[in-house]
Biopython code that builds the backbone (N, CA, C, O; Angstrom):
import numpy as np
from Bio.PDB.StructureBuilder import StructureBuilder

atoms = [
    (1, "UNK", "N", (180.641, 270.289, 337.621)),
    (1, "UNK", "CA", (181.202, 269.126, 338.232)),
    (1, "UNK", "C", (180.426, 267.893, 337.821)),
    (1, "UNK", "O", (179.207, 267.767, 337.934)),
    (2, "UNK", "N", (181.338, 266.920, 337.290)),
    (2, "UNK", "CA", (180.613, 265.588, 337.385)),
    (2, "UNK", "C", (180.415, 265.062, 338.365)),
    (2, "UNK", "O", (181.188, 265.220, 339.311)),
    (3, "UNK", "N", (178.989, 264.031, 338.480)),
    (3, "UNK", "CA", (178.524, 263.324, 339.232)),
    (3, "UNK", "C", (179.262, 261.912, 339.222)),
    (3, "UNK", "O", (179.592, 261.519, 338.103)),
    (4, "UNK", "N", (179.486, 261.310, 340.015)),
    (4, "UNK", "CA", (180.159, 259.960, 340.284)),
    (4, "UNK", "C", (178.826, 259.165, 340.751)),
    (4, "UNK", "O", (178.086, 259.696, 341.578)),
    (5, "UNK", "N", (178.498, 257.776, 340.167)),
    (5, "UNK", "CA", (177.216, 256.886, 340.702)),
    (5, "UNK", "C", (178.188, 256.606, 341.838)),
    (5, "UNK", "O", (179.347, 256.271, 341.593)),
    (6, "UNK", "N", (177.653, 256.762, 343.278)),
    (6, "UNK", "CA", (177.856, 255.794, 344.331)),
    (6, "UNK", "C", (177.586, 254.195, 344.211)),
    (6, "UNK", "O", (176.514, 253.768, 343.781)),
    (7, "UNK", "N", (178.489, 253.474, 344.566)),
    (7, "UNK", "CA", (178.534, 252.003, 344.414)),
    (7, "UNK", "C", (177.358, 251.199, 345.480)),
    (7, "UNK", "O", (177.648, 251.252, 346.675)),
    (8, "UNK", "N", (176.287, 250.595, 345.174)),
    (8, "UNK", "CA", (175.320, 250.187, 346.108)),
    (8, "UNK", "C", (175.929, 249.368, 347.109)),
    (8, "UNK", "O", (176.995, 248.773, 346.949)),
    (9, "UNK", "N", (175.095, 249.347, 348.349)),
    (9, "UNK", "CA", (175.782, 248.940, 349.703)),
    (9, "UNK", "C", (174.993, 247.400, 349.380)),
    (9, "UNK", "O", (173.890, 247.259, 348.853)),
    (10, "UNK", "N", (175.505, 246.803, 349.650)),
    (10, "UNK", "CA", (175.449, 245.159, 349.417)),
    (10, "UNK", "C", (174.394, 244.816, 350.684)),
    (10, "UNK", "O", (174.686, 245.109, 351.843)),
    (11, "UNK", "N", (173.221, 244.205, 350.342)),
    (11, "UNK", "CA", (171.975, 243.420, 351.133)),
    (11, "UNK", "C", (173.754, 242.784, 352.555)),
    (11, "UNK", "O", (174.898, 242.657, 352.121)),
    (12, "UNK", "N", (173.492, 242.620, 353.580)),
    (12, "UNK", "CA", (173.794, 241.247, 354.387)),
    (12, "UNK", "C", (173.315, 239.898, 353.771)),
    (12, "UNK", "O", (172.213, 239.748, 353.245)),
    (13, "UNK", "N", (174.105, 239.102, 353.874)),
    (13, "UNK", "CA", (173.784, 237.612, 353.041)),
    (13, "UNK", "C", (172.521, 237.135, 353.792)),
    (13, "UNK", "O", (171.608, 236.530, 353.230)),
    (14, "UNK", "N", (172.533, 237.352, 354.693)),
    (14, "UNK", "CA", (171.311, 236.853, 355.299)),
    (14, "UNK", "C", (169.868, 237.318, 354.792)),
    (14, "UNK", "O", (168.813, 236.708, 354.964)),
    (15, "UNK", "N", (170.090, 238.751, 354.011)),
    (15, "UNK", "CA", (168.589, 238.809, 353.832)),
    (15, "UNK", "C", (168.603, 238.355, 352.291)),
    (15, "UNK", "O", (167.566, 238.003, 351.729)),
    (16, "UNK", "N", (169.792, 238.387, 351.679)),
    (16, "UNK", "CA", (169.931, 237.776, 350.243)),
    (16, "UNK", "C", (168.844, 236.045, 350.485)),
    (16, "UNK", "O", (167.803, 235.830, 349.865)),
    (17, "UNK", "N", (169.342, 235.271, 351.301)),
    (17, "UNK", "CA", (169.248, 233.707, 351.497)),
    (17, "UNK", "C", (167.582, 234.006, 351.664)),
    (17, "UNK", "O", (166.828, 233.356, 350.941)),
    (18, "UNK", "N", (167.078, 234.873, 352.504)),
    (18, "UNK", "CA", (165.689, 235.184, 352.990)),
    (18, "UNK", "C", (164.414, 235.331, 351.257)),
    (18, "UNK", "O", (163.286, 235.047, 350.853)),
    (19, "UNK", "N", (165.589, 235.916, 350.893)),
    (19, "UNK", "CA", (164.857, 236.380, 349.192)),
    (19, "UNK", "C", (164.420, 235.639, 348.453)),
    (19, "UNK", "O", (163.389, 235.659, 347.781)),
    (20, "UNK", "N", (165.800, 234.420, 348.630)),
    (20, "UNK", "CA", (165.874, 233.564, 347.442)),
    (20, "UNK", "C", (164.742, 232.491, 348.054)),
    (20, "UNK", "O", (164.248, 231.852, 347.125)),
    (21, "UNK", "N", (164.221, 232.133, 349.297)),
    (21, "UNK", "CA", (164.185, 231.252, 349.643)),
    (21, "UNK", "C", (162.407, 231.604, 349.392)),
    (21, "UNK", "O", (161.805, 230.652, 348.895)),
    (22, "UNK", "N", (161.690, 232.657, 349.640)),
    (22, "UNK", "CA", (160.595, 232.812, 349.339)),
    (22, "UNK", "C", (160.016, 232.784, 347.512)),
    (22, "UNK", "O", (160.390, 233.496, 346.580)),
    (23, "UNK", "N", (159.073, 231.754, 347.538)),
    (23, "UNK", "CA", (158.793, 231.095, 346.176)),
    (23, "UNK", "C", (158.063, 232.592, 345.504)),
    (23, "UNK", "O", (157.668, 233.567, 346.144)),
    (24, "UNK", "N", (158.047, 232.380, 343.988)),
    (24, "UNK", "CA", (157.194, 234.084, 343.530)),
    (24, "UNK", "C", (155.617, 233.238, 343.216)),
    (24, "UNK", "O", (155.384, 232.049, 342.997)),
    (25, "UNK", "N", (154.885, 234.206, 343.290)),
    (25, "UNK", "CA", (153.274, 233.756, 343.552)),
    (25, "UNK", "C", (153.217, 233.586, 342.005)),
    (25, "UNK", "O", (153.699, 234.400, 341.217)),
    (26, "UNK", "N", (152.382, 232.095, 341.558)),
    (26, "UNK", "CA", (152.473, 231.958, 340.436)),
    (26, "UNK", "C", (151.378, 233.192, 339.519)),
    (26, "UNK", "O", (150.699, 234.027, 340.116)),
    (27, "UNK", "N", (151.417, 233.070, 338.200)),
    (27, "UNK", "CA", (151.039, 234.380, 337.141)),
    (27, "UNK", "C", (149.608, 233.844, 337.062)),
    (27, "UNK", "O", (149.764, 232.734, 336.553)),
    (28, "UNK", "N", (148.275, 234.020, 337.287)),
    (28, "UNK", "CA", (146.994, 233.742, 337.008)),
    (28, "UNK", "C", (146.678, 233.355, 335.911)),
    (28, "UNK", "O", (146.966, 234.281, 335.153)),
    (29, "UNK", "N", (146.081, 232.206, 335.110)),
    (29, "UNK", "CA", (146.386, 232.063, 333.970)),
    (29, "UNK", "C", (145.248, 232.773, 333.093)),
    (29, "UNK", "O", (144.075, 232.849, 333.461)),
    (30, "UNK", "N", (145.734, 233.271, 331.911)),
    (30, "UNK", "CA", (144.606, 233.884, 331.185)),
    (30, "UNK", "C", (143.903, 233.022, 330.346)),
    (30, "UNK", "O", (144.315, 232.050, 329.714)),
    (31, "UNK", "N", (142.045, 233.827, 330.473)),
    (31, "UNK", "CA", (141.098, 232.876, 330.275)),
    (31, "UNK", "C", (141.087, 232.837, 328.452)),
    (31, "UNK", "O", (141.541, 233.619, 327.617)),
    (32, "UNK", "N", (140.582, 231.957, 328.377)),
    (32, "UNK", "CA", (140.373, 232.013, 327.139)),
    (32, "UNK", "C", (139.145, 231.919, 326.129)),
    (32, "UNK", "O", (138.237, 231.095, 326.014)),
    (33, "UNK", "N", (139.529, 233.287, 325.320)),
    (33, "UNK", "CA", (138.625, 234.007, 325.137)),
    (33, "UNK", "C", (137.978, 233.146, 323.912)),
    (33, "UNK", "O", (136.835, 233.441, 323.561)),
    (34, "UNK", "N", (138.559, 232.263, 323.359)),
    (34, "UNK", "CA", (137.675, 231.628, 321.813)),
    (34, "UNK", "C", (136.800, 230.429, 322.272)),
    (34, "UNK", "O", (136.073, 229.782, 321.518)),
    (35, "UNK", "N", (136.926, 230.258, 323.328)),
    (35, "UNK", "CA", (136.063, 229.144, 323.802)),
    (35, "UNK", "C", (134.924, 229.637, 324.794)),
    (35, "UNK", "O", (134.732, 229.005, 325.834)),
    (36, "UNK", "N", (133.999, 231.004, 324.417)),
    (36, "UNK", "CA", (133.373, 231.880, 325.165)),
    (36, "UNK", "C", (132.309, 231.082, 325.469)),
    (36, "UNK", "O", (131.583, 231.237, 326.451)),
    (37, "UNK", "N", (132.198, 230.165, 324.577)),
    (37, "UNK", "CA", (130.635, 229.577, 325.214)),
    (37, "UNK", "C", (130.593, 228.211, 325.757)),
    (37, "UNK", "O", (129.647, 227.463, 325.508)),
    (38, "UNK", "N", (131.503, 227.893, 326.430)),
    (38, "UNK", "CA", (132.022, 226.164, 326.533)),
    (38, "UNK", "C", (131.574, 225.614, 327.922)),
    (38, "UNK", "O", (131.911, 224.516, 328.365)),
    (39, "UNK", "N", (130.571, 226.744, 328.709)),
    (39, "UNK", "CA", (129.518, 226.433, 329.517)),
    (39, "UNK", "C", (128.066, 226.023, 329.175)),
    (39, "UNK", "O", (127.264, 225.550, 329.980)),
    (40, "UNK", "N", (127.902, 226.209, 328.204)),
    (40, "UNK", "CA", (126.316, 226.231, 327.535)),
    (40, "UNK", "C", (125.972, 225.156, 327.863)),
    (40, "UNK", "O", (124.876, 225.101, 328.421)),
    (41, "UNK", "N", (126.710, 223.916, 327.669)),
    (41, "UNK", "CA", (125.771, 222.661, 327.287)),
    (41, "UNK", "C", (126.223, 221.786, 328.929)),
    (41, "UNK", "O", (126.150, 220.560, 329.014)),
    (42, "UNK", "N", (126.719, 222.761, 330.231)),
    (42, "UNK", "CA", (127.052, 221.813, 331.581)),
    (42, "UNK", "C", (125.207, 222.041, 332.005)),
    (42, "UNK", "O", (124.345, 222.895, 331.799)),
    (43, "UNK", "N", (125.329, 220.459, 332.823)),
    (43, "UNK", "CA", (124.032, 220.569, 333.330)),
    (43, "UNK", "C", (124.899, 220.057, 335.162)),
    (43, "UNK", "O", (125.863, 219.348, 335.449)),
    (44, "UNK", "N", (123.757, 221.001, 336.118)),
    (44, "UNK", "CA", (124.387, 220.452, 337.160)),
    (44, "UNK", "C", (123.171, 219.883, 338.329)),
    (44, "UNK", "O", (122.048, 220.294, 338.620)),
    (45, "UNK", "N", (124.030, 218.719, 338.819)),
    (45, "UNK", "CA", (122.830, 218.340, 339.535)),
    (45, "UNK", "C", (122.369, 218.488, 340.727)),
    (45, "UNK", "O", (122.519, 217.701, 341.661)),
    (46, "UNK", "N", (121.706, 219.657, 340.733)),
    (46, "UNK", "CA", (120.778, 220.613, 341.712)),
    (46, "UNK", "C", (119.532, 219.212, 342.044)),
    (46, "UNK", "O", (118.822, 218.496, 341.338)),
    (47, "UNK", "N", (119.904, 219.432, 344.123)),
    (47, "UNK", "CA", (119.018, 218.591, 344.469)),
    (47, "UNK", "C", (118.206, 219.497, 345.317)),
    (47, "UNK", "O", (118.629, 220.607, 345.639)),
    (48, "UNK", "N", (116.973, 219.018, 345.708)),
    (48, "UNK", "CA", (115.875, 219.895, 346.441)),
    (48, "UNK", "C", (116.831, 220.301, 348.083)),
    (48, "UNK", "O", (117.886, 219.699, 348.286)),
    (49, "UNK", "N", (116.521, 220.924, 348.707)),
    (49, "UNK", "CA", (117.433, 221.106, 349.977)),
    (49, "UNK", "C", (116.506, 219.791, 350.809)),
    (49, "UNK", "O", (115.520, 219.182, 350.395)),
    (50, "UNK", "N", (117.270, 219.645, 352.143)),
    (50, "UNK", "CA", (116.446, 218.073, 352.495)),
    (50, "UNK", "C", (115.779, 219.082, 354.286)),
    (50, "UNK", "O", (116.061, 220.142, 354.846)),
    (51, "UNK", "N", (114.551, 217.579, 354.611)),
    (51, "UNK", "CA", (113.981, 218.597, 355.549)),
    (51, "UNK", "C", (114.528, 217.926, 356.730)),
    (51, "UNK", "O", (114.964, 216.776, 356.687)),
    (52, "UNK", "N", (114.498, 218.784, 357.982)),
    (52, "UNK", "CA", (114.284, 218.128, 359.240)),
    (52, "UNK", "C", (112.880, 217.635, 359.108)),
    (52, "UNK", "O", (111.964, 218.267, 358.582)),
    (53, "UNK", "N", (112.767, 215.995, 359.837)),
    (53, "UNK", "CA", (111.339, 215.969, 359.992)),
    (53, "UNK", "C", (111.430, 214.651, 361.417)),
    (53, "UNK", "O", (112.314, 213.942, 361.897)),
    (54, "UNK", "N", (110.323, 214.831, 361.599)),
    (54, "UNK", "CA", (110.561, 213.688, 363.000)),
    (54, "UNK", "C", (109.481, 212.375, 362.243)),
    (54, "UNK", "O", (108.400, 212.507, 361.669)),
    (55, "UNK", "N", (110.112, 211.408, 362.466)),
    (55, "UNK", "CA", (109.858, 210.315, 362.006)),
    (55, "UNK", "C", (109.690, 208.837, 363.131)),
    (55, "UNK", "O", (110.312, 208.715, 364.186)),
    (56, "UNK", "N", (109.120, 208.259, 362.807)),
    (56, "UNK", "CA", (108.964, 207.303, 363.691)),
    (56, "UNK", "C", (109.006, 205.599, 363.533)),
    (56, "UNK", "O", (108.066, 204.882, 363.188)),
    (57, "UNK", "N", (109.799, 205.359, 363.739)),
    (57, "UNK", "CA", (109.932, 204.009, 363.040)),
    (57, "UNK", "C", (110.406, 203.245, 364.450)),
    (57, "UNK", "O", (110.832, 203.485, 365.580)),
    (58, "UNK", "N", (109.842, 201.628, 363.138)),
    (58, "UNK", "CA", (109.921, 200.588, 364.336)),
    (58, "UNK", "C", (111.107, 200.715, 364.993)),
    (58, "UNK", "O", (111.802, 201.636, 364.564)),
    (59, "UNK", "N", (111.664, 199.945, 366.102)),
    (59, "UNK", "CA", (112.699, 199.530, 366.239)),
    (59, "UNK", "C", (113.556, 198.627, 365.521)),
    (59, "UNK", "O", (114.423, 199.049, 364.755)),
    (60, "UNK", "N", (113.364, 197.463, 365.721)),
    (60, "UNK", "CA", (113.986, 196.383, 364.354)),
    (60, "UNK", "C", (114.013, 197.792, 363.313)),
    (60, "UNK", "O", (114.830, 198.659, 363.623)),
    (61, "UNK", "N", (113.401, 197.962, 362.457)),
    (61, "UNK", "CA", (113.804, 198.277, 361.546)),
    (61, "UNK", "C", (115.078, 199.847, 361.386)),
    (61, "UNK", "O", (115.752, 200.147, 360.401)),
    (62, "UNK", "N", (115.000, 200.614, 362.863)),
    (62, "UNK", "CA", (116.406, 201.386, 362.881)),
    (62, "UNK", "C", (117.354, 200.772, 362.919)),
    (62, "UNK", "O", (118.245, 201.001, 362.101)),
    (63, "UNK", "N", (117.444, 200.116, 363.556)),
    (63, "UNK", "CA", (118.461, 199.390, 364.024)),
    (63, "UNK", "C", (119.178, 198.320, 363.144)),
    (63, "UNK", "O", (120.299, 197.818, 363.223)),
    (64, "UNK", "N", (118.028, 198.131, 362.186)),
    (64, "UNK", "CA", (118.734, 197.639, 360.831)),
    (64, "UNK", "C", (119.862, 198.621, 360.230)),
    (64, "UNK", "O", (121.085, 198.614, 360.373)),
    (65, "UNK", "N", (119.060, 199.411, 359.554)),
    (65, "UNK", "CA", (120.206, 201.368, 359.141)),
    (65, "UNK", "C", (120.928, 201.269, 360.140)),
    (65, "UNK", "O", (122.021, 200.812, 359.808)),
    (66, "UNK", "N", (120.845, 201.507, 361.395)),
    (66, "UNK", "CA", (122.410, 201.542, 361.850)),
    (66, "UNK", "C", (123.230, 200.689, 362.129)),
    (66, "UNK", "O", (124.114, 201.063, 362.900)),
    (67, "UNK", "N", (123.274, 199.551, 361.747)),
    (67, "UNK", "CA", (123.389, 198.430, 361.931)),
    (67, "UNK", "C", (124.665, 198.271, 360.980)),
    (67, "UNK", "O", (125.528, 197.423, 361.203)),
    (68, "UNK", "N", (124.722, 199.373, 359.638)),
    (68, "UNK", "CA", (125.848, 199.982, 358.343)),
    (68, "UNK", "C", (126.054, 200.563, 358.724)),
    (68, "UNK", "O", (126.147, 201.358, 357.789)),
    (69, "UNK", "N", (126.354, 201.201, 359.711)),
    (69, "UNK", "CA", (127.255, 202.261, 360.304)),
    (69, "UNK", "C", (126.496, 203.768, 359.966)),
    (69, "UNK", "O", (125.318, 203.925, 359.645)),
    (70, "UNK", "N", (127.670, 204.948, 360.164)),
    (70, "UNK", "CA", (127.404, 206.087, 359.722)),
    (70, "UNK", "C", (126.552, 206.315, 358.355)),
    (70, "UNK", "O", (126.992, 205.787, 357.334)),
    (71, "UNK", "N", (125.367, 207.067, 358.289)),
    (71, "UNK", "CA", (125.197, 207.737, 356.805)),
    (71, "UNK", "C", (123.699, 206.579, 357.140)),
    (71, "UNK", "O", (123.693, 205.736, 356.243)),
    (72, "UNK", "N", (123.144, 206.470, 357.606)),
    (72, "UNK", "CA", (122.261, 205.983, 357.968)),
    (72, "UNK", "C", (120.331, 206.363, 357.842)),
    (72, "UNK", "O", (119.427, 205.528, 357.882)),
    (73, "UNK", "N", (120.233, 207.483, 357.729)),
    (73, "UNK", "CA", (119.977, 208.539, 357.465)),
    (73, "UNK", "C", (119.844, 208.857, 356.028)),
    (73, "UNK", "O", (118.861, 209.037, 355.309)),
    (74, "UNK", "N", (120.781, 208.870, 355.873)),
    (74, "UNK", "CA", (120.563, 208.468, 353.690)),
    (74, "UNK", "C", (120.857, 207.772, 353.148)),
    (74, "UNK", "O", (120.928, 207.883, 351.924)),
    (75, "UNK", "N", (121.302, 206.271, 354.067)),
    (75, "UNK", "CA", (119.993, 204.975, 353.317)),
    (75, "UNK", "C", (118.717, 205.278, 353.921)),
    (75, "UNK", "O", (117.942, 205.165, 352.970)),
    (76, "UNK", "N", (118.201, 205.518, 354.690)),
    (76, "UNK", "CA", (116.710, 205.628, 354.317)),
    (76, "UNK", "C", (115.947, 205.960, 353.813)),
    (76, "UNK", "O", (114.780, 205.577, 353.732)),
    (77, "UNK", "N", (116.731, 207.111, 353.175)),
    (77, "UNK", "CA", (115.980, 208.302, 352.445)),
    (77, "UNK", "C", (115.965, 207.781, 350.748)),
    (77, "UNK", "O", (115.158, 207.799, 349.818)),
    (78, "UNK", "N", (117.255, 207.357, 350.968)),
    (78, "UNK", "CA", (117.579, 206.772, 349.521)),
    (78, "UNK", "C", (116.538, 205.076, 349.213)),
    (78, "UNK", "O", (116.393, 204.744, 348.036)),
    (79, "UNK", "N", (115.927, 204.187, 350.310)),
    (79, "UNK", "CA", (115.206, 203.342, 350.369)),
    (79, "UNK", "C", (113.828, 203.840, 350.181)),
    (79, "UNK", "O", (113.163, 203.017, 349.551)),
    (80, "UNK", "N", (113.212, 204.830, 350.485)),
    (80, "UNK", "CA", (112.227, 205.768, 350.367)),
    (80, "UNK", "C", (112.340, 206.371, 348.714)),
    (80, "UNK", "O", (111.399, 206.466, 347.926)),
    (81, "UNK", "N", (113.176, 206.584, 348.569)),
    (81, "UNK", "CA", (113.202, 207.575, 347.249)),
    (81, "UNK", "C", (112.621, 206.485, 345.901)),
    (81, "UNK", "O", (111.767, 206.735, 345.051)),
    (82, "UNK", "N", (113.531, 205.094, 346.117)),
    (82, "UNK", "CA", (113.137, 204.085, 345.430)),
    (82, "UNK", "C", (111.995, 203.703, 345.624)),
    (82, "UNK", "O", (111.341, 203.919, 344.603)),
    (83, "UNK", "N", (111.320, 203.186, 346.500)),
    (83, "UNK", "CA", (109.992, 203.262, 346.320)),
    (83, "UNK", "C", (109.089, 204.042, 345.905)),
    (83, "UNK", "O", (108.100, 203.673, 345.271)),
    (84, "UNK", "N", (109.461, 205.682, 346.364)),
    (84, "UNK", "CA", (108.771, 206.666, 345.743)),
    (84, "UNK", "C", (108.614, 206.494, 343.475)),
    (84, "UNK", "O", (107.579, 206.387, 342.817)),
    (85, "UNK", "N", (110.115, 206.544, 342.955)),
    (85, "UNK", "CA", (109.995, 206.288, 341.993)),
    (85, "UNK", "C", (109.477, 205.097, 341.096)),
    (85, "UNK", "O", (109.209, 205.274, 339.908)),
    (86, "UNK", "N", (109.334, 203.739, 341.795)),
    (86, "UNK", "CA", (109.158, 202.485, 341.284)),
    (86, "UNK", "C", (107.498, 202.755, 341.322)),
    (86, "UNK", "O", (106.830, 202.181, 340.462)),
    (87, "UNK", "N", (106.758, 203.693, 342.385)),
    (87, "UNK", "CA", (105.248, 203.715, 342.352)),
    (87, "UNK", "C", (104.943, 204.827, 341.251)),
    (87, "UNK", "O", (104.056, 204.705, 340.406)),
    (88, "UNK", "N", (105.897, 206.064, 341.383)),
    (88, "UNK", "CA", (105.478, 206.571, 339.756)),
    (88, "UNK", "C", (105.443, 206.298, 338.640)),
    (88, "UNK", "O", (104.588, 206.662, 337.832)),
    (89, "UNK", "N", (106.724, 205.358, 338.369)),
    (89, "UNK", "CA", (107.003, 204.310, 337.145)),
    (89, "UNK", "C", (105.665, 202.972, 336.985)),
    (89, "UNK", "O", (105.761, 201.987, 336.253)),
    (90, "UNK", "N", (104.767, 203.227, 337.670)),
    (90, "UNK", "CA", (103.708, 202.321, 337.567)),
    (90, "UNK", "C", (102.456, 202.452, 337.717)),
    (90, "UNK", "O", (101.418, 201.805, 337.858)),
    (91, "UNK", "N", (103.123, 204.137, 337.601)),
    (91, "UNK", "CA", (101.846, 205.232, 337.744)),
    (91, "UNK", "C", (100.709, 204.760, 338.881)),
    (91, "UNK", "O", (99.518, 204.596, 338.615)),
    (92, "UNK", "N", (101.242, 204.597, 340.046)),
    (92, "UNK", "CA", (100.575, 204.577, 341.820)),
    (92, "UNK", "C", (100.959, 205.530, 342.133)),
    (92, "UNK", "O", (100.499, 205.749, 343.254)),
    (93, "UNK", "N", (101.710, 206.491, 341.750)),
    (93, "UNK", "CA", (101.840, 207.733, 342.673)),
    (93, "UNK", "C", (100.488, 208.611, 342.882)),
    (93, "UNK", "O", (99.567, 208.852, 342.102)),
    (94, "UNK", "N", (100.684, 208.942, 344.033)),
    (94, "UNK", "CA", (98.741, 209.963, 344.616)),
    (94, "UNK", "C", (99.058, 211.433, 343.620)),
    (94, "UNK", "O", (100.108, 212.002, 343.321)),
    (95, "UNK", "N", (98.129, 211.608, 343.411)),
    (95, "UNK", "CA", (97.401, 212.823, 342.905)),
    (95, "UNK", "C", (98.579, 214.037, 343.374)),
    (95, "UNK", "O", (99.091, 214.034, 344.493)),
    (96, "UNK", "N", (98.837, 214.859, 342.517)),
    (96, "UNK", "CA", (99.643, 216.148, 342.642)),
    (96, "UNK", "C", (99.201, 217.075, 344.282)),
    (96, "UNK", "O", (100.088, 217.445, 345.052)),
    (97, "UNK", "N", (97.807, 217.296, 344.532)),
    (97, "UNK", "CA", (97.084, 217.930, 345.637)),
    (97, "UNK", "C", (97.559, 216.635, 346.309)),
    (97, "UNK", "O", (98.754, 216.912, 346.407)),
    (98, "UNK", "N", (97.439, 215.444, 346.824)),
    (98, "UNK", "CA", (98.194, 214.876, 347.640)),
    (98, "UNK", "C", (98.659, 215.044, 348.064)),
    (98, "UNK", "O", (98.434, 215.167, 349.268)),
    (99, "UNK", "N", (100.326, 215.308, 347.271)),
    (99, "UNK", "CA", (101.614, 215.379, 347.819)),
    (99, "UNK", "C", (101.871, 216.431, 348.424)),
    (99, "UNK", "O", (102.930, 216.417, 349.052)),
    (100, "UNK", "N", (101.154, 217.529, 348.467)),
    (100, "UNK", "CA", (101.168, 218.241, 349.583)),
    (100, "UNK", "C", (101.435, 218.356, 350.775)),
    (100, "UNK", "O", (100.576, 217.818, 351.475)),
    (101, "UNK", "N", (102.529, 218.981, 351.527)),
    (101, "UNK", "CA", (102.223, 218.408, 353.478)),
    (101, "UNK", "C", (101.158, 218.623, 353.828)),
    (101, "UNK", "O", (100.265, 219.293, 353.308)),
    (102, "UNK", "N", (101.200, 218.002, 354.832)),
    (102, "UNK", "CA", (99.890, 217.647, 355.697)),
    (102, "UNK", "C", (99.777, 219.045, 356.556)),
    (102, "UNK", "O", (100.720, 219.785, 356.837)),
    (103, "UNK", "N", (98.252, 219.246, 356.940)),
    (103, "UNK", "CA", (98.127, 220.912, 357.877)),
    (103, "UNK", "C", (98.433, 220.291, 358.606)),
    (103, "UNK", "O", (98.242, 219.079, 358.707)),
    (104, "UNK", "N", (99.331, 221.437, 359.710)),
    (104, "UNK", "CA", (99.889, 221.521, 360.994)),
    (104, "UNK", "C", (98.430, 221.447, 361.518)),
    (104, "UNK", "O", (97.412, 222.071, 361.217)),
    (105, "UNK", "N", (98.756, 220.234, 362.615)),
    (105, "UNK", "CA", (97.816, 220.106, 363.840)),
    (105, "UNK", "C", (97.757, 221.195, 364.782)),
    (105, "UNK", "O", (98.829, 221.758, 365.005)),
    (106, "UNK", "N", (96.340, 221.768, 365.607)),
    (106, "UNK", "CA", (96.210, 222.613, 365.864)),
    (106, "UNK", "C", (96.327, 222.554, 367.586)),
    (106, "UNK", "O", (95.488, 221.929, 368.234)),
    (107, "UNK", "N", (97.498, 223.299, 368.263)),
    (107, "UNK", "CA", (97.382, 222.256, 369.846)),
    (107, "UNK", "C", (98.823, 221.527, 369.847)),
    (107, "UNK", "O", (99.616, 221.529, 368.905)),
    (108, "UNK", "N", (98.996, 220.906, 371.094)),
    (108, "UNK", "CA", (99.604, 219.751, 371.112)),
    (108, "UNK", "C", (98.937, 218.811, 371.364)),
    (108, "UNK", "O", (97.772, 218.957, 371.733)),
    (109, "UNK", "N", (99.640, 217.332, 371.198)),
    (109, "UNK", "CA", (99.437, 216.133, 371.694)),
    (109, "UNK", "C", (98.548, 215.784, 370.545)),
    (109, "UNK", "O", (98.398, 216.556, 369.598)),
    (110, "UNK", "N", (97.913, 214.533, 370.633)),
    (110, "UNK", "CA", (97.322, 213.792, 369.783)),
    (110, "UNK", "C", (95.994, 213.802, 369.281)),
    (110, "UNK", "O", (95.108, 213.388, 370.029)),
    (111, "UNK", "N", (95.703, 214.204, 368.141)),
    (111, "UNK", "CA", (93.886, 214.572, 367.735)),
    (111, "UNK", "C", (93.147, 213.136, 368.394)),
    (111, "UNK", "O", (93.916, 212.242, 368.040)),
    (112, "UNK", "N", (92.497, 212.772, 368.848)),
    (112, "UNK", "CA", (91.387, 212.216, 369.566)),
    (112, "UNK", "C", (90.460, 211.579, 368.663)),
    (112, "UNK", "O", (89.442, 211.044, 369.099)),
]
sb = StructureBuilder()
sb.init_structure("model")
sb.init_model(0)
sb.init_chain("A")
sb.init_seg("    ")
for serial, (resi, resn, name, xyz) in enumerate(atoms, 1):
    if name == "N":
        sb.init_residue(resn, " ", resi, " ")
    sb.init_atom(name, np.array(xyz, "f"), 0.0, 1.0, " ", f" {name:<3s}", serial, name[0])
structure = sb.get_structure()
């Protein structure tokens, strides 16, 4: 006996509209392989991580920094940094053992 193909039962239009309407995930694009070394020559600019530190400054002079609003905080740091470099550029910067932090005080409150 021959086989007869049964005729497929037709989606409901509704899940047809459901089909069409979901976008297809685009194709990943492939890398390319003749340009294997076209990282070599990126440089990136890696900054030191920054510290908490407690600081103490006049009044007038916070109140200047916030005075520009938000980001206040790094203008100072960035006002600091310039001075830091303008005294190396004129070779005043202290001695390498210098720049060291300072030893933690031993105790609280204020050395005497």
């Amino acid at each position: 006996m021959a086989r007869t193909a049964k005729p497929k039962a037709k989606a409901p239009a509704s899940r047809k509209k459901a089909a069409a309407k979901t976008p297809k995930p685009a194709a990943a694009p492939k890398p390319d392989i003749g340009n294997a070394g076209w990282a070599t020559d990126l440089v990136f600019d890696v900054k030191e991580a920054k510290l908490a530190v407690s600081l103490r400054l006049d009044a007038d002079v916070l109140r200047f920094f916030r005075g520009f609003g938000a980001g206040y905080q790094t203008r100072i740091n960035e006002v600091l940094r310039s001075f830091m470099q303008a005294r190396q550029r004129a070779g005043l910067a202290p001695a390498a053992a210098e720049r060291s932090a300072a030893p933690k005080k031993s105790g609280r409150g204020r050395a005497k």
